[in-house]
Short mmCIF file of the C-alpha atoms (twelve columns), coordinates in Angstrom:
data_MODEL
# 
_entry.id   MODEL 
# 
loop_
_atom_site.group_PDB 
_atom_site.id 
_atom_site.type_symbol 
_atom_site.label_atom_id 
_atom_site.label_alt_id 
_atom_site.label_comp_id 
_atom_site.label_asym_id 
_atom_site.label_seq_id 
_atom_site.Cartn_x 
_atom_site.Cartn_y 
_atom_site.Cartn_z 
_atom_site.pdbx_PDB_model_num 
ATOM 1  C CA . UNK A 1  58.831 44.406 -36.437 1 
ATOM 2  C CA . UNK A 2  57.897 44.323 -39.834 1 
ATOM 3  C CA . UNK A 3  54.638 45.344 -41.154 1 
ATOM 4  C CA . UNK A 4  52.515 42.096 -42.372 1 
ATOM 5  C CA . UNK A 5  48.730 44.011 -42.414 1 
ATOM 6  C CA . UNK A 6  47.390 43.080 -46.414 1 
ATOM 7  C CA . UNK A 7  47.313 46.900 -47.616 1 
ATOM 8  C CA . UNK A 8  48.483 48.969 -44.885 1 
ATOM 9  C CA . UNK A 9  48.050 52.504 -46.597 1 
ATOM 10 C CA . UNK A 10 44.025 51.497 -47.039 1 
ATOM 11 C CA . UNK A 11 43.622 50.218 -43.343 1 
ATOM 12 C CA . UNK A 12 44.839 53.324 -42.163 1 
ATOM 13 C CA . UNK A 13 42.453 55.418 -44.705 1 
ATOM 14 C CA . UNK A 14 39.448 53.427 -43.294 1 
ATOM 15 C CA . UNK A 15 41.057 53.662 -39.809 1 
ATOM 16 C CA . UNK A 16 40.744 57.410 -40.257 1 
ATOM 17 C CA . UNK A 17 37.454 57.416 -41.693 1 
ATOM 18 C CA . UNK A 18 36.175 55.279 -38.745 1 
ATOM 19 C CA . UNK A 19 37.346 58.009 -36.729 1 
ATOM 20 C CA . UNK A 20 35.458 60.483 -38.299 1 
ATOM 21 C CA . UNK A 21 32.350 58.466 -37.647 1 
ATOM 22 C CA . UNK A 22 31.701 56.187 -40.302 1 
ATOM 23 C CA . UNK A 23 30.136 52.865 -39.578 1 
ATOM 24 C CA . UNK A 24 30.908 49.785 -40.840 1 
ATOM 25 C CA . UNK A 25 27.816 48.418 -42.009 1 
ATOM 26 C CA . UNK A 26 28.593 45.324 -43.747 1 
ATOM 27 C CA . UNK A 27 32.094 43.341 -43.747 1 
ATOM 28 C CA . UNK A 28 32.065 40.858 -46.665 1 
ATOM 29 C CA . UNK A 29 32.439 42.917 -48.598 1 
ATOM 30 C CA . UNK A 30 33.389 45.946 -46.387 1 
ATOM 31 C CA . UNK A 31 30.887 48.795 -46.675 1 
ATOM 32 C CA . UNK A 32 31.180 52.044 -44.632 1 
ATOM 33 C CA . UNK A 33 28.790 54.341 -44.515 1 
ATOM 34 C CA . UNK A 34 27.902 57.509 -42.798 1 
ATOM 35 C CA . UNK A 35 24.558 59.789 -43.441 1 
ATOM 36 C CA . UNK A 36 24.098 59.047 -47.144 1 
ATOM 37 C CA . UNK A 37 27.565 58.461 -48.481 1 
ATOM 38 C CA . UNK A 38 28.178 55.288 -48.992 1 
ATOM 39 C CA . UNK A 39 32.308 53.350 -49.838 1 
ATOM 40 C CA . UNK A 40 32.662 49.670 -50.803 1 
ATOM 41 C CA . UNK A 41 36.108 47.952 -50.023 1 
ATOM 42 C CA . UNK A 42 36.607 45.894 -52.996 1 
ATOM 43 C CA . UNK A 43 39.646 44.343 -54.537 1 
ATOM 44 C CA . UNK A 44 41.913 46.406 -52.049 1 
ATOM 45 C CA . UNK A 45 40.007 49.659 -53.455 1 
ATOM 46 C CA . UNK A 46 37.737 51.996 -51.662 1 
ATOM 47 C CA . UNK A 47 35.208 53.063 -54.017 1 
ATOM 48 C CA . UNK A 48 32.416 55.717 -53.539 1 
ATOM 49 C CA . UNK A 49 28.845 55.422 -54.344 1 
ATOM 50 C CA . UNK A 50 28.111 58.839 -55.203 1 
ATOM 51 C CA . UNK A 51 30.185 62.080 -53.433 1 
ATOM 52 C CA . UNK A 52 32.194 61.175 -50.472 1 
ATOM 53 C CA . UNK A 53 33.802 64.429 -49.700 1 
ATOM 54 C CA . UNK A 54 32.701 68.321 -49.141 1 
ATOM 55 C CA . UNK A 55 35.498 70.179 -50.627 1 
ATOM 56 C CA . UNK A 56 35.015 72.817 -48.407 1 
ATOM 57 C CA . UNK A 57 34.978 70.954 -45.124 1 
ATOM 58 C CA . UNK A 58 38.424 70.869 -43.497 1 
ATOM 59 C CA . UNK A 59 40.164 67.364 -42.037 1 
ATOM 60 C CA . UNK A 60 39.819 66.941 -38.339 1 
ATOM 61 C CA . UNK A 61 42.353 65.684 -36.894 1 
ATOM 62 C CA . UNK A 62 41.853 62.036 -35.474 1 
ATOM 63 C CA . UNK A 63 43.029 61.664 -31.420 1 
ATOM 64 C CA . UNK A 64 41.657 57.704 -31.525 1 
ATOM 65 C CA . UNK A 65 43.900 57.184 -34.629 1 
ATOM 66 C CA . UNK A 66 47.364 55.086 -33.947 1 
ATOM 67 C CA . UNK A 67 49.646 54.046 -36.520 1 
# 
């Protein structure tokens, strides 16, 4: 079956960052947030309000995740 999702590669980035416990906190537009980071979905980008991402932190792997 063919893929028809609008922007498949960004669904699964926010899929994965769902797992990792962000919340969605708003959905027009989409807003994630989780402690104090904060990432707007706009014009099929995900953009940052301020540091998302502790370099030194390693990815956990995401069970919940399907592709």
């Amino acid at each position: 079956m063919k893929e028809q999702r609008y922007l498949p590669a960004l669904r699964a980035h926010i899929d994965q960052l769902l797992c990792e416990n962000w919340v969605i906190t708003q959905r027009n537009p989409l807003k994630l947030q989780l402690g104090g980071r904060t990432c707007l979905v706009t014009h099929g980008m995900l953009i940052s309000e301020g540091p998302l991402w502790n370099h030194a932190e390693t990815p956990r792997p995401c069970s919940a995740l399907s592709l």
